[in-house]
GUSE-56325 format. One record per residue (C-alpha): x, y, z. Coordinates in Angstrom, 2 decimals. Example, Ala and Ser with C-alpha at 12.3 -4.5 7.8 and 13.67 -1.06 7.14 Angstrom:
<rs>
+---------+---------+---------+
:    east :   north :      up :
+---------+---------+---------+
:   12.30 :   -4.50 :    7.80 :
:   13.67 :   -1.06 :    7.14 :
+---------+---------+---------+
</rs>
This chain:
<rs>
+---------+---------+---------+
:    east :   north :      up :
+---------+---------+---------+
:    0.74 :    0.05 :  -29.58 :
:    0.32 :    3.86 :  -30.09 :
:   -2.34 :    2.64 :  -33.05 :
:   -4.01 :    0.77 :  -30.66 :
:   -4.33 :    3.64 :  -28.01 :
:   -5.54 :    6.03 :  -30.71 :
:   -7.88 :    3.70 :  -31.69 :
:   -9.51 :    3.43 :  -28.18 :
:   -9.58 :    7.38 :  -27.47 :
:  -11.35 :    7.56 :  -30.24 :
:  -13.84 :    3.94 :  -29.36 :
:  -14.25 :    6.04 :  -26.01 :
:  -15.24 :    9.27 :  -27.63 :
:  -17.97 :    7.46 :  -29.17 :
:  -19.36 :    5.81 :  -26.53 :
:  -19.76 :    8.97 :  -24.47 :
:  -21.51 :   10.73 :  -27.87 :
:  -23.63 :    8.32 :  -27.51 :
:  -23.95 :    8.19 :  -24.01 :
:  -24.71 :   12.16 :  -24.07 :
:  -27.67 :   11.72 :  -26.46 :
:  -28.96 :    8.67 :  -24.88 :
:  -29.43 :   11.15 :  -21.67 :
:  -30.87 :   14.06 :  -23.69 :
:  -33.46 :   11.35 :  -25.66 :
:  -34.33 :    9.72 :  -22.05 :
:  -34.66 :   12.68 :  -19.75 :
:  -38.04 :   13.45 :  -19.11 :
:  -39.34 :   17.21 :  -19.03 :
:  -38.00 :   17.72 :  -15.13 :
:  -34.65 :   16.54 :  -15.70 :
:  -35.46 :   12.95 :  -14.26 :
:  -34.51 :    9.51 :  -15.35 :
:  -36.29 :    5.98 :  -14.71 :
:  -34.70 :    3.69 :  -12.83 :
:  -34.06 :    1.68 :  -15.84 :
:  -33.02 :    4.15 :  -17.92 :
:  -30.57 :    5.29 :  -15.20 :
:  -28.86 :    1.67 :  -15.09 :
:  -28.32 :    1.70 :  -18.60 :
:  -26.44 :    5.02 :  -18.25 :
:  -24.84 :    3.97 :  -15.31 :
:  -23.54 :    0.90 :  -17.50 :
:  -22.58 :    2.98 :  -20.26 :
:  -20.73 :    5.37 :  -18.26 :
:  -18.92 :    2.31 :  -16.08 :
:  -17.22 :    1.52 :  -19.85 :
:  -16.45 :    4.62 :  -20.42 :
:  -13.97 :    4.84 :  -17.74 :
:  -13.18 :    1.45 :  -17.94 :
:  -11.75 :    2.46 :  -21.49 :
:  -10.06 :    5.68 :  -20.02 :
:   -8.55 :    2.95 :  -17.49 :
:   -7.16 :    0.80 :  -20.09 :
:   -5.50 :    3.39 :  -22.31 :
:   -3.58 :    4.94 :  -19.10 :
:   -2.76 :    1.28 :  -18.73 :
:   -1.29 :    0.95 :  -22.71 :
:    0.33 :    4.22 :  -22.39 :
:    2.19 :    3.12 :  -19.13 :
:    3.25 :    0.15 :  -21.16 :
:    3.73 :    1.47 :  -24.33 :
:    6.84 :    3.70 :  -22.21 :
:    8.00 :    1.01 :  -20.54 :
:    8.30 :   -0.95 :  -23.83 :
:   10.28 :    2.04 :  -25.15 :
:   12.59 :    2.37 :  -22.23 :
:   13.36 :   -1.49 :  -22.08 :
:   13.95 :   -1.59 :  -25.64 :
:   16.24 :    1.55 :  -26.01 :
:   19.93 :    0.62 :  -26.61 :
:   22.46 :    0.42 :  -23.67 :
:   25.21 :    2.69 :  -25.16 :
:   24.34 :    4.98 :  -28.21 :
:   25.73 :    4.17 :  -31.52 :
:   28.85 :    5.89 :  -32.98 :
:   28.30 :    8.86 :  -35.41 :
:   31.88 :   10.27 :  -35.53 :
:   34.84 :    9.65 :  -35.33 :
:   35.97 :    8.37 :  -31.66 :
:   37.21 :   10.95 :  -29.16 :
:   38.87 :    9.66 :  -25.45 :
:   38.03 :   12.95 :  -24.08 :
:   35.03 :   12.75 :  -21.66 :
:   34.16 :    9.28 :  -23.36 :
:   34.86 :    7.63 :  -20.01 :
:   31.51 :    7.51 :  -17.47 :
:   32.52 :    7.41 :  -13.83 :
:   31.01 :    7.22 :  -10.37 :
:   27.53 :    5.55 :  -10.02 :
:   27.16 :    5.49 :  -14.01 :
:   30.45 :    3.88 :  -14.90 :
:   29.66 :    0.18 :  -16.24 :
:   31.99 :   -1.14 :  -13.20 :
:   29.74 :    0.35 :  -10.71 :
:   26.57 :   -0.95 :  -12.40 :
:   28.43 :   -4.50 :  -12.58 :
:   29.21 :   -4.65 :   -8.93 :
:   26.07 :   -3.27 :   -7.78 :
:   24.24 :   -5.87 :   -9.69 :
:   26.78 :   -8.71 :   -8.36 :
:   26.01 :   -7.61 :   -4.48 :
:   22.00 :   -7.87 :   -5.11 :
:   22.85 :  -11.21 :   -6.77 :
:   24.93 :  -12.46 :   -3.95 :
:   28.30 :  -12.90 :   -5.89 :
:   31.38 :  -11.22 :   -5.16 :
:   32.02 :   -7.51 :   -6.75 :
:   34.55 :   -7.57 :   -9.58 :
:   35.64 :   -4.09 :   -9.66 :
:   35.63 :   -3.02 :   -5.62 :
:   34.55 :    0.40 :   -6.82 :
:   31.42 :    0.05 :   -4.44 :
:   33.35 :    0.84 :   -0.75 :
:   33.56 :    4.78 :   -1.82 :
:   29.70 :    4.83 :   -2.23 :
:   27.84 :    6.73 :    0.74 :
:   26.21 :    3.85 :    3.12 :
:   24.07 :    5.89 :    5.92 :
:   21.53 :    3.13 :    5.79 :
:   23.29 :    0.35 :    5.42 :
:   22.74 :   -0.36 :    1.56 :
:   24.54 :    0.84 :   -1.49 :
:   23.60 :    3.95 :   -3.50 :
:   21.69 :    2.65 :   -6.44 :
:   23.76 :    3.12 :  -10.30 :
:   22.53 :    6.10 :  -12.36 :
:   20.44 :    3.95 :  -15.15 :
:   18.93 :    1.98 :  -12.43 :
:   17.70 :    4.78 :  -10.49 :
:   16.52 :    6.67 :  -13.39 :
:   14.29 :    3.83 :  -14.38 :
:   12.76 :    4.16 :  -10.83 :
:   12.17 :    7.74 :  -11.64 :
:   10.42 :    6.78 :  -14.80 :
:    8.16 :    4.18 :  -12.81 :
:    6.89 :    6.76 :  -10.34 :
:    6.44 :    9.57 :  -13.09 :
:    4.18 :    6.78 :  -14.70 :
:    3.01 :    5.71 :  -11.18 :
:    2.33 :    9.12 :  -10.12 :
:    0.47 :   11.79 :  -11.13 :
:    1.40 :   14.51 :   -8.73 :
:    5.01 :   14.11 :  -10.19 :
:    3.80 :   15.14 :  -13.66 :
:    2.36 :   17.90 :  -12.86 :
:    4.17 :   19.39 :   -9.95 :
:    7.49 :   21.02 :   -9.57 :
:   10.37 :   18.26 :   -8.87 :
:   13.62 :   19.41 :   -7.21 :
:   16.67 :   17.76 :   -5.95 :
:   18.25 :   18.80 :   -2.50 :
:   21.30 :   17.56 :   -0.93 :
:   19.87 :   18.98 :    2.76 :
:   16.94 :   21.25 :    4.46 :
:   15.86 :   23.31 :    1.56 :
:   14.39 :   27.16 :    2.58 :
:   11.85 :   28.44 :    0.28 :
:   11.59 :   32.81 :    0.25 :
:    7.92 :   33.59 :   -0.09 :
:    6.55 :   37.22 :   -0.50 :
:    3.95 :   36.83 :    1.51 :
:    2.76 :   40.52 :    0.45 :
:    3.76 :   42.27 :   -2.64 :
:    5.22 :   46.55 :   -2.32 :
:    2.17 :   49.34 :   -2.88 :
:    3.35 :   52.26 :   -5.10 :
:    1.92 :   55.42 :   -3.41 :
:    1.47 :   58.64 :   -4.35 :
:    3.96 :   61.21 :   -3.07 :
:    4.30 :   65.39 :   -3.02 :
:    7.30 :   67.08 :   -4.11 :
:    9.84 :   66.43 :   -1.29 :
:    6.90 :   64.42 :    0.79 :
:    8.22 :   61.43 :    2.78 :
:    8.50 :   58.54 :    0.40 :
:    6.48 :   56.00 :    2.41 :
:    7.63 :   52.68 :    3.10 :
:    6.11 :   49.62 :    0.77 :
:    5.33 :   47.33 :    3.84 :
:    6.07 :   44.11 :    1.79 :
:    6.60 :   41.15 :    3.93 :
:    8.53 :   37.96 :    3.41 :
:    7.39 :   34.29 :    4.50 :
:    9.78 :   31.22 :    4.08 :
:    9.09 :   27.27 :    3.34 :
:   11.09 :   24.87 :    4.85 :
:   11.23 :   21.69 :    2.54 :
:   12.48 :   18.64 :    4.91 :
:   12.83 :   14.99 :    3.98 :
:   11.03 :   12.21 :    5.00 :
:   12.20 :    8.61 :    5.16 :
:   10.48 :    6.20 :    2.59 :
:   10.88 :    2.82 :    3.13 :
:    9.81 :   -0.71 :    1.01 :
:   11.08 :   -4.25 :    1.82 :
:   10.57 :   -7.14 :   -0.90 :
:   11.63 :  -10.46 :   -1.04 :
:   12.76 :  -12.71 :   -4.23 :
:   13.53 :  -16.67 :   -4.49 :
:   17.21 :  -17.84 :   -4.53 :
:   16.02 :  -19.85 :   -7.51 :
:   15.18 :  -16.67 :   -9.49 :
:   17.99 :  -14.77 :   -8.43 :
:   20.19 :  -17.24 :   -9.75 :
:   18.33 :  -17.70 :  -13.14 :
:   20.51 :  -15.21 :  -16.09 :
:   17.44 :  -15.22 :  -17.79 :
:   15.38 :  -13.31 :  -15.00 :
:   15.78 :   -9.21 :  -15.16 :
:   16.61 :   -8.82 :  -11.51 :
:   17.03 :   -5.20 :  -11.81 :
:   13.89 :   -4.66 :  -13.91 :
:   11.86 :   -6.63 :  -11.56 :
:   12.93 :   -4.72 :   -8.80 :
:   12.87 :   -0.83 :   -9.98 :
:    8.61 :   -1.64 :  -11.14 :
:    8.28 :   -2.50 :   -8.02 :
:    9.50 :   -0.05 :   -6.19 :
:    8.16 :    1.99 :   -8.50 :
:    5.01 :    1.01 :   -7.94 :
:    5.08 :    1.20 :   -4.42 :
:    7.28 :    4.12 :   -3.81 :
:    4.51 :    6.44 :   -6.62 :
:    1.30 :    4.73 :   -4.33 :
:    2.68 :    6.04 :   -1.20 :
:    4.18 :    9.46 :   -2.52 :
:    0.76 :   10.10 :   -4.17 :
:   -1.66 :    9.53 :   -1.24 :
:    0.80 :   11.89 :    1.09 :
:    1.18 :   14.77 :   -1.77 :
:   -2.78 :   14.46 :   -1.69 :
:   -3.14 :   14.28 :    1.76 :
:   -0.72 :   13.69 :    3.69 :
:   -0.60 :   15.54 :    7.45 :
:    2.74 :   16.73 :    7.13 :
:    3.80 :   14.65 :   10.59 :
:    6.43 :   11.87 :    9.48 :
:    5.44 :   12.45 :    5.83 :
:    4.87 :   15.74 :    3.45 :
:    1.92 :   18.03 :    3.42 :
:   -0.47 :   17.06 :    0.80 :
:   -2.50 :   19.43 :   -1.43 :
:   -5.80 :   18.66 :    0.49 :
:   -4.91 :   19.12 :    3.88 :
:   -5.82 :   22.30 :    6.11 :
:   -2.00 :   23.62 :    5.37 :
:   -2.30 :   22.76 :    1.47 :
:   -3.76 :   25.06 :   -0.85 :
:   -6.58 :   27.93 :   -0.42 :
:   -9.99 :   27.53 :   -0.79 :
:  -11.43 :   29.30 :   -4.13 :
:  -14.85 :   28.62 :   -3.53 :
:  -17.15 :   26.81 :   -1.09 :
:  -20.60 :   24.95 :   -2.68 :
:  -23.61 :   26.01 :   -1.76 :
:  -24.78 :   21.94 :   -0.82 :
:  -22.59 :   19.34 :    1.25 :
:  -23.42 :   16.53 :   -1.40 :
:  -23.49 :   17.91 :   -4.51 :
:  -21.87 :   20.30 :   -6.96 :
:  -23.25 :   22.93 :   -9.61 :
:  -21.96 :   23.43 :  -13.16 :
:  -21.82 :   27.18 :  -12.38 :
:  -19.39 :   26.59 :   -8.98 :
:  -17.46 :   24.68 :  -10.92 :
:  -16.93 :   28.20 :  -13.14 :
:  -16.55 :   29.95 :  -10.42 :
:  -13.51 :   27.96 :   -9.04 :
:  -11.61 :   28.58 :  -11.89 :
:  -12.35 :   32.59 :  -12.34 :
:  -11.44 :   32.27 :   -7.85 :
:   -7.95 :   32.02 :   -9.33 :
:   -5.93 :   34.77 :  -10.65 :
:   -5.28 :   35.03 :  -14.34 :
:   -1.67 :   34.26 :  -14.71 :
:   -1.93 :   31.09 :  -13.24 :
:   -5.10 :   30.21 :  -15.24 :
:   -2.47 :   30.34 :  -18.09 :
:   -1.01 :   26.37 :  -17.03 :
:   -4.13 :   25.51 :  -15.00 :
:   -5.59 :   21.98 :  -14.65 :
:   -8.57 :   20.06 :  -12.59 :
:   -7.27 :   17.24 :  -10.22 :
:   -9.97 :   14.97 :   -8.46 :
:  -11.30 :   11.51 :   -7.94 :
:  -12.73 :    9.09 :  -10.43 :
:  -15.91 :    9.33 :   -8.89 :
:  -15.82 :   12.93 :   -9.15 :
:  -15.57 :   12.97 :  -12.64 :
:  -18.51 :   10.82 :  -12.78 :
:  -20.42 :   13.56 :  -11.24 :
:  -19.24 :   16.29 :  -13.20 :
:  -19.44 :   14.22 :  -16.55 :
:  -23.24 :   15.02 :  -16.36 :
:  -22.73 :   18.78 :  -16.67 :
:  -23.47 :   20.78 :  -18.98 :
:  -23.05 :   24.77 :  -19.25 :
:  -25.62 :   27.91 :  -19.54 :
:  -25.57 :   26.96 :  -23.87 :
:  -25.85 :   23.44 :  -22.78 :
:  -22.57 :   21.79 :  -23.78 :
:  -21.09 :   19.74 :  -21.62 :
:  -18.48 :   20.55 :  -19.40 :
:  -16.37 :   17.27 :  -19.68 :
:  -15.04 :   16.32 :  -22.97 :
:  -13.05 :   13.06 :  -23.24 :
:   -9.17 :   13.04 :  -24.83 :
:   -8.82 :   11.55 :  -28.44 :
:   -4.82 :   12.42 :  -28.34 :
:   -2.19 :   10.41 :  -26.70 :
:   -0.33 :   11.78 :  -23.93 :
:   -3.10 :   14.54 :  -23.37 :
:   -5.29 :   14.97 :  -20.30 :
:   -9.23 :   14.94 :  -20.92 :
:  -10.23 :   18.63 :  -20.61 :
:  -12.44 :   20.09 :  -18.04 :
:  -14.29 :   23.59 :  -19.07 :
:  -11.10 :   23.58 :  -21.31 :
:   -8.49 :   22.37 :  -19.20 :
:   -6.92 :   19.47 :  -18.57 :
:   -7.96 :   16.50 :  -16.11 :
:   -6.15 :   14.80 :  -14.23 :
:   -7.23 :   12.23 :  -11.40 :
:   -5.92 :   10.32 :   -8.29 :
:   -7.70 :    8.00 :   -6.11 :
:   -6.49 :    9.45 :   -3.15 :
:   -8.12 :   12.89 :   -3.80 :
:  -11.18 :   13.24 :   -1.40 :
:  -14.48 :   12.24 :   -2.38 :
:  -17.51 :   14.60 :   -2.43 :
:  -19.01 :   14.52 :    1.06 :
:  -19.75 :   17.50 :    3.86 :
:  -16.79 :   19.93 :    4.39 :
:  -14.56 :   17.68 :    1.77 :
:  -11.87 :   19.27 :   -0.91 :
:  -13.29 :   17.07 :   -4.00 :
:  -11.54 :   19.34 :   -6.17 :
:   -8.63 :   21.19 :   -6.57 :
:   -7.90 :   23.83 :   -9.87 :
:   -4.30 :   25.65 :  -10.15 :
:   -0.67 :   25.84 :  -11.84 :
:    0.55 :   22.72 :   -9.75 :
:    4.21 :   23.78 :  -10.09 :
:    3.58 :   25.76 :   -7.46 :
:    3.39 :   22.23 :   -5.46 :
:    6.94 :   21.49 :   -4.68 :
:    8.71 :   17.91 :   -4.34 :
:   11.80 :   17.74 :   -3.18 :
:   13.93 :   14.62 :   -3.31 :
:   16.84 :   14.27 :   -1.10 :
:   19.96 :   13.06 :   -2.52 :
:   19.73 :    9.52 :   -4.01 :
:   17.71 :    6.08 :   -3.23 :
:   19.66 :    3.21 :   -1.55 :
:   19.46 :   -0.35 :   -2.14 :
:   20.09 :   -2.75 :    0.56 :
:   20.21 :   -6.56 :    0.19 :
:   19.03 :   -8.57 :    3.34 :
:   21.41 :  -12.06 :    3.32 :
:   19.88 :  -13.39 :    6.44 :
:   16.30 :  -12.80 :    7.23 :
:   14.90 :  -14.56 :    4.94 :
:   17.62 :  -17.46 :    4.49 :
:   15.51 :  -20.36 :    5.86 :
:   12.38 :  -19.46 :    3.40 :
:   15.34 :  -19.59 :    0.20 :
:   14.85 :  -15.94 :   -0.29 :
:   16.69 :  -12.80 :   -0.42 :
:   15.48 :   -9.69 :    0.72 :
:   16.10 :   -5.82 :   -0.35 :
:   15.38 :   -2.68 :    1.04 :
:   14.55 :    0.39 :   -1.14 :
:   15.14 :    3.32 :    0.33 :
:   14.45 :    7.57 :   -0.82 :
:   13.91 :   10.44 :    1.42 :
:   10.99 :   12.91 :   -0.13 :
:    8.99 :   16.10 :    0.95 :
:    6.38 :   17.81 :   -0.67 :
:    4.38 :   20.82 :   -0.04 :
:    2.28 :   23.79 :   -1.30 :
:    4.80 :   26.65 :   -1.93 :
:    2.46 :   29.65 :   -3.15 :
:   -1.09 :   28.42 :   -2.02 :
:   -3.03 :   31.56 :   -4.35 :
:   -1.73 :   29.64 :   -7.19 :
:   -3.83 :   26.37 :   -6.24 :
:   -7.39 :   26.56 :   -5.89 :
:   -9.43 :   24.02 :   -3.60 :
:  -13.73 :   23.95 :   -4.04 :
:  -14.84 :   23.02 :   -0.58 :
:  -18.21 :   21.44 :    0.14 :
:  -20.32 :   22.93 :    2.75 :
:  -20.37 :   21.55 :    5.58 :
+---------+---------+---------+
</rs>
């Protein structure tokens, strides 16, 4: 598999060599392309992310390969010790056994599920389960990757220095002035996340179908599409604040048009943000974004974009790395297209542990079985100079 991904960074590479000097040959003198010319390009850039498409797609499966395949217990490389070798709680093999007997329908062996917290009515999922979920919306998600992910048990307070201390210059037994440094604080909270699904009795009671798999990549799934759209933007009201909403991050720089963007704003965005944070710095936007920034080049006429030919590494953008969501904004009048910064300083904070509820009832006279995932997230910007937005005009 990782051959095969290799081998299409580097198919896509080529294609957008040659879709670069296909648009240097074709321009004419003012910059201009015919109509027919500009399909062509149009066509040749449509594959190009069509490839970038597909090799996020092998890499996604490439990991879940690997995590399906890895052995349930690890193999024995000394001699046996009874100290600590005993796993208790949710990751104890009893717990996992009668978890997976209650979504099934059958009777729990071991009883060890009654001392399991039950606020919403379902059963707190086992510790391998779970962390396959985890897995799914890391690969589901790209806010996850590249924010900073926290676990709270309650209301978490953030400190902020909302302004640093000024050293001043003093006389010899002058009044030592004080620093006037102020102190803000972020509240993270935790909203409710909810998915329902439904699954024949005739599957459920088939050995050979991977109940548990089937149901954490689809919650995964689910559970990363709705975290990502509300860590993009997401009001904040019933849900977290997203990263391009008016209480996300700053704006760096605002472009001089409403519909289109300049090679040299995109420069300045990233020189709007202070150096330190430069240091882990990446671009996030939209697909279509990207198609519009492909196209530029800078003042020695390279271009700007330059496609990834290593796995597990972002394209780069002006030399950093490029990541994209669909739920970014697009490019319009007054938007946030584009956002530059450290994104650590984007915090998610998941509360406690997901549930797993099985619905007996509802669904009885269909010959299905229902289940209820449950997790309780927030997100927000916790130091916005760290993340940059560019902000069309309006």
């Amino acid at each position: 598999m990782q051959v095969k991904i290799l081998a299409l960074r580097e198919k896509r590479a080529q294609a957008w060599d040659a879709a670069k000097k296909f648009l240097e040959n074709k321009q004419s003198t003012d910059g201009m392309l015919s109509a027919e010319d500009a399909a062509t390009y149009d066509k040749m850039e449509t594959d190009i992310v069509a490839m970038g498409k597909d090799i996020e797609r092998m890499e996604r499966q490439a990991a879940m390969d690997s995590e399906l395949s890895r052995p349930t217990s690890e193999p024995i490389t000394n001699a046996p010790s009874t100290a600590g070798a005993e796993r208790t709680g949710r990751a104890s093999n009893e717990y996992n056994e009668d978890f997976m007997n209650v979504m099934r329908g059958n009777t729990p062996a071991h009883n060890v599920l009654s001392t399991t917290p039950n606020s919403d009515g379902g059963y707190l999922v086992p510790t391998e389960f779970e962390r396959r979920i985890v897995q799914g919306l890391e690969e589901e998600n790209v806010i996850r990757k590249i924010a900073r992910v926290i676990t709270t048990g309650a209301e978490r307070e953030i400190p902020v220095a909302a302004s640093g201390s000024t050293a001043t210059w003093t006389g010899e037994n002058a009044k030592i002035p004080e620093s006037g440094m102020k102190f803000d604080q972020k509240t993270l909270d935790a909203f409710k996340l909810t998915n329902r699904i439904k699954v024949s009795i005739e599957l459920m009671q088939d050995s050979m179908f991977d109940l548990a798999a089937y149901i954490a990549e689809d919650f995964a799934r689910a559970f990363g599409a709705a975290e990502e759209e509300a860590f993009c933007i997401g009001t904040g009201v019933g849900r977290p604040t997203g990263l391009f909403t008016a209480k996300g991050a700053d704006v760096g720089l605002t472009a001089a048009a409403n519909g289109t963007i300049k090679a040299d704003e995109l420069i300045d965005l990233v020189y709007s943000l202070k150096s330190p944070y430069r240091r882990k710095a990446v671009f996030l936007m939209n697909d279509k974004t990207v198609a519009v920034v492909r196209k530029m080049k800078d003042a020695n006429g390279q271009y700007l974009w330059q496609p990834s030919v290593q796995g597990g590494e972002p394209d780069k953008l002006l030399g950093y790395g490029l990541h994209t969501s669909p739920f970014v904004p697009l490019v319009k009048a007054g938007g946030l297209p584009i956002a530059f910064g450290d994104f650590t300083n984007y915090w998610i904070a998941d509360r406690m542990r997901r549930t797993m509820q099985r619905l007996n009832e509802l669904y009885a006279e269909n010959g299905q079985v229902g289940f209820i995932g449950t997790q309780r997230v927030d997100g927000k910007v916790i130091l916005p100079e760290g993340i940059k937005l560019l902000e069309m005009a309006a």
